[in-house]
Backbone bond lengths (Angstrom), bond angles and torsions (degrees), N, CA, C in turn:
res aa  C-N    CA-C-N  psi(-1)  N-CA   C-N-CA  omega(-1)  CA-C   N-CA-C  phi
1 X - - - 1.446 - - 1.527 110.13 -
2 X 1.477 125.36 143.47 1.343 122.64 -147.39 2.479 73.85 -99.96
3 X 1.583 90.21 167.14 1.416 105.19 -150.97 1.995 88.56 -76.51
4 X 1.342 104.31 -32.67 1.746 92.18 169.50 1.735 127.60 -34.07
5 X 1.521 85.30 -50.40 1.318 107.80 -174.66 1.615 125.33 -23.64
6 X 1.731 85.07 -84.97 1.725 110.94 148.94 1.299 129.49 -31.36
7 X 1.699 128.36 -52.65 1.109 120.26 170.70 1.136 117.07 -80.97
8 X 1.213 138.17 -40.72 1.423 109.33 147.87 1.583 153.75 -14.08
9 X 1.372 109.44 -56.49 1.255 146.74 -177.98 1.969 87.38 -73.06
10 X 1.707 133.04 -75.89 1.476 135.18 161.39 1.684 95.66 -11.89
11 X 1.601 112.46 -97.37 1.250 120.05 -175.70 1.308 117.60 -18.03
12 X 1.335 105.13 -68.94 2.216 108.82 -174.59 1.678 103.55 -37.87
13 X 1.246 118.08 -67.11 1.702 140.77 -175.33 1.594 95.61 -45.16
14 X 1.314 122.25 -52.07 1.421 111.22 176.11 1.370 138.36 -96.35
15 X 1.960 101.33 12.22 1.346 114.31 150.63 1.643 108.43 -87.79
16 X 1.131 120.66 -40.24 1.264 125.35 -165.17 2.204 99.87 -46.98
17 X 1.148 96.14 -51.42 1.589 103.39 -174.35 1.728 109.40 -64.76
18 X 1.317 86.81 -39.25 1.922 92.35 175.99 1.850 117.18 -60.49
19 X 1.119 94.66 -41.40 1.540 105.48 -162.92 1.457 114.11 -122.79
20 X 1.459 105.66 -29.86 1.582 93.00 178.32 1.220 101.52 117.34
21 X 1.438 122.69 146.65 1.349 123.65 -177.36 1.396 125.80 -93.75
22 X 1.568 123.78 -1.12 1.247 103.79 173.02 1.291 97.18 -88.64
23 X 1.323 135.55 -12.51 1.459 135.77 -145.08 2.038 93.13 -91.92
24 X 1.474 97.60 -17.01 1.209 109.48 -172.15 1.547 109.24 -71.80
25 X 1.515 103.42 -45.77 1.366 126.01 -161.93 1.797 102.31 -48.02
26 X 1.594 77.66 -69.07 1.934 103.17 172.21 1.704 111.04 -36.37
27 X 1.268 113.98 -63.55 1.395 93.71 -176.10 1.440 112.56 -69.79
28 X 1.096 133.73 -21.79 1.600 133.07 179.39 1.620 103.32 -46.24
29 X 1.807 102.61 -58.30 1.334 103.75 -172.31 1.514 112.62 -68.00
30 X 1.381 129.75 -35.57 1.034 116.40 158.63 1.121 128.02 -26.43
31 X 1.464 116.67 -65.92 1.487 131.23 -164.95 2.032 109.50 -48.93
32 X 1.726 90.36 -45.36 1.068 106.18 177.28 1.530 117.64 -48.18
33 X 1.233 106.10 -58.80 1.513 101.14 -173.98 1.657 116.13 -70.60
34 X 1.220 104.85 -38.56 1.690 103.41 161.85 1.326 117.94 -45.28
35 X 1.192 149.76 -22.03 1.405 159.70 -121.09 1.295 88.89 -144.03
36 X 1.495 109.04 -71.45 2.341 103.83 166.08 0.906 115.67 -37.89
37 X 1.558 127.92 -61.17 1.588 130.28 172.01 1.086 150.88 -20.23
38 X 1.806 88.52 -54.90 1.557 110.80 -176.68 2.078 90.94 -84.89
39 X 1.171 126.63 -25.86 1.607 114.35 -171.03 1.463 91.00 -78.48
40 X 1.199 131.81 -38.19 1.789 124.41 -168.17 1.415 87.44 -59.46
41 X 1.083 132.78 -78.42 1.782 134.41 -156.59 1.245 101.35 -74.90
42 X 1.638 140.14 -13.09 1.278 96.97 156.35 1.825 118.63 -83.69
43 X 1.328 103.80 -16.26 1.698 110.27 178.15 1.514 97.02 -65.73
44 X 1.091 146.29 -47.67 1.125 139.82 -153.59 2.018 116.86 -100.27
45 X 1.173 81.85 -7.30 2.192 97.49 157.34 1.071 120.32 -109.64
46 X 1.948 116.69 5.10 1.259 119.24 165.27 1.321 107.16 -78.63
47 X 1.847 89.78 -51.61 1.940 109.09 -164.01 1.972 97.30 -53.89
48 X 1.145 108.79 -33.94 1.872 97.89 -167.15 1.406 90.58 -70.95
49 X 1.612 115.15 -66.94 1.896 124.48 175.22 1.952 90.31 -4.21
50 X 1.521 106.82 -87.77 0.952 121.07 178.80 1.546 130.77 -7.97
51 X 1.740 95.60 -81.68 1.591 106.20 148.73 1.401 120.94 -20.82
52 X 1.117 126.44 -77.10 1.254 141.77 -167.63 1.379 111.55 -58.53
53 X 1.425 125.47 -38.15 1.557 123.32 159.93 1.097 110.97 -59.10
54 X 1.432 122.58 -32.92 1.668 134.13 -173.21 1.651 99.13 -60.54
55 X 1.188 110.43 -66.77 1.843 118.48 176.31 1.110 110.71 -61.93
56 X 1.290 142.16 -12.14 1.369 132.37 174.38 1.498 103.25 -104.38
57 X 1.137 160.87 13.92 1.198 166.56 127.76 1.789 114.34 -38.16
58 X 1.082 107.54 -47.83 1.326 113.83 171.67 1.474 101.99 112.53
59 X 1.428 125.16 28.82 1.685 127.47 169.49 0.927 103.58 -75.94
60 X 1.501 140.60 -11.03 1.609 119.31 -166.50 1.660 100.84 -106.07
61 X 1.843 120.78 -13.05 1.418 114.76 145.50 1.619 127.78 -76.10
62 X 1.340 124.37 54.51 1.213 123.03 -154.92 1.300 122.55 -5.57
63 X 1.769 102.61 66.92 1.940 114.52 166.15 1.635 102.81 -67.55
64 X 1.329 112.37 144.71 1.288 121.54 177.82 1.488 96.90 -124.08
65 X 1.831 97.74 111.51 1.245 99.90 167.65 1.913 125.62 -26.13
66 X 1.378 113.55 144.63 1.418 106.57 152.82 1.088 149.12 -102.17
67 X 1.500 106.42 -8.12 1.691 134.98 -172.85 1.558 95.98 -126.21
68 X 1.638 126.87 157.11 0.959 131.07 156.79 1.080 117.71 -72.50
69 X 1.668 143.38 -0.74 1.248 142.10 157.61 1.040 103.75 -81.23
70 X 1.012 162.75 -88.89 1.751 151.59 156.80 1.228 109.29 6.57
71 X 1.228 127.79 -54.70 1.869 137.86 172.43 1.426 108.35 -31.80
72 X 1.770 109.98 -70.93 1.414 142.14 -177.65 1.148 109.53 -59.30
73 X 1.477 130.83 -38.26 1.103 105.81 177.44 1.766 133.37 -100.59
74 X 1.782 93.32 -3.19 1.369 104.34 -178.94 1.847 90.19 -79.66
75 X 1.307 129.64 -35.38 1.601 115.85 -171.61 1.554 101.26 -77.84
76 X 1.755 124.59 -22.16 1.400 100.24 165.10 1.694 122.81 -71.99
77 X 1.074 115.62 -36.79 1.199 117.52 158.75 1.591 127.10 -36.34
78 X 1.388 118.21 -45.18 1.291 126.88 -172.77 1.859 101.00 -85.29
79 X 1.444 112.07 -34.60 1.530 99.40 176.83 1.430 104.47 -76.74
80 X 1.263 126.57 -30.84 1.680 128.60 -162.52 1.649 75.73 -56.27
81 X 1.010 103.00 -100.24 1.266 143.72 -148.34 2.447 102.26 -41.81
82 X 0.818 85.48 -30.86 1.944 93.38 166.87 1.823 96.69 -76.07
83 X 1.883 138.77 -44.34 1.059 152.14 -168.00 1.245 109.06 -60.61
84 X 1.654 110.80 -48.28 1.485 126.66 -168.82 1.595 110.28 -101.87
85 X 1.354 108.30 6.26 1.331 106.60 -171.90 1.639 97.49 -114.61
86 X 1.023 141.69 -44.57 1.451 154.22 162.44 1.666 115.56 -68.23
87 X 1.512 116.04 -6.42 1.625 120.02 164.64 1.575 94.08 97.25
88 X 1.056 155.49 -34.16 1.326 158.20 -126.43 1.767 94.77 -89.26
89 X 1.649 126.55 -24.39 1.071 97.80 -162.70 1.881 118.30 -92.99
90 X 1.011 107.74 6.36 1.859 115.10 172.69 1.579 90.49 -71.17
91 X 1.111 147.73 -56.80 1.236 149.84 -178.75 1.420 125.04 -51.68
92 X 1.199 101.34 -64.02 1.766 111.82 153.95 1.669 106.50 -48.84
93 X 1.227 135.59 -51.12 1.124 127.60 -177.74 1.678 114.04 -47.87
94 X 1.906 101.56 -47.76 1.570 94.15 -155.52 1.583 92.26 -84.94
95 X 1.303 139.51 -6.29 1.130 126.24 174.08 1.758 105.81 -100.31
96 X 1.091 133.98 42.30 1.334 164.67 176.44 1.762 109.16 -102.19
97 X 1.544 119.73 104.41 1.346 125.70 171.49 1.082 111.42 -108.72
98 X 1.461 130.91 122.23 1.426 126.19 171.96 1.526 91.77 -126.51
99 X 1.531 84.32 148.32 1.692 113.45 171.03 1.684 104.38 -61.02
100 X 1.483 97.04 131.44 1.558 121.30 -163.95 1.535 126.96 53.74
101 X 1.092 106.02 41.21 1.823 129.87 -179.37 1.331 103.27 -93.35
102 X 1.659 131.77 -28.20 1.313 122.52 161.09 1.699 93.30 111.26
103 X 1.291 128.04 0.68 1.665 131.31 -158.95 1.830 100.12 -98.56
């Protein structure tokens, strides 16, 4: 477990005695949703970012890729960027397995 972890976990236990534990609960969830928040808006200033590489590529003059790497990356672009633009991609992320991720 990385050393945040732990102090974290220290901290909670020595608010809990300071303040009381429902009072504990509440800010946890707070924290929580601040923490959702900030991943929606940064997923979703990637997904436009995204977009915007998408329109500057030259797809909206019907350029036809010439290489299949050009292909691949203008349709990753177009899924990123539809994922992060509609909220969907923090979700897609956590159900996301990559080889040597530790899962």
């Amino acid at each position: 477990m990385p050393l945040i972890f732990w102090v974290v976990i220290a901290n909670t236990f020595f608010f809990i005695g300071i303040i009381g534990h429902q009072a504990v609960l509440i800010i946890i969830a707070i924290l929580l949703c601040l923490a959702d928040a900030f991943t929606y808006f940064i997923c979703t200033l990637s997904g436009f970012v995204a977009l915007w590489l998408l329109l500057q590529s030259g797809i909206t003059k019907a350029y036809i890729p010439a290489t299949a790497g050009e292909a691949t990356w203008l349709i990753f672009l177009a899924l990123y960027s539809l994922l992060g633009i509609t909220g969907k991609l923090p979700e897609v992320l956590t159900r996301l397995h990559l080889p040597g991720a530790g899962h």
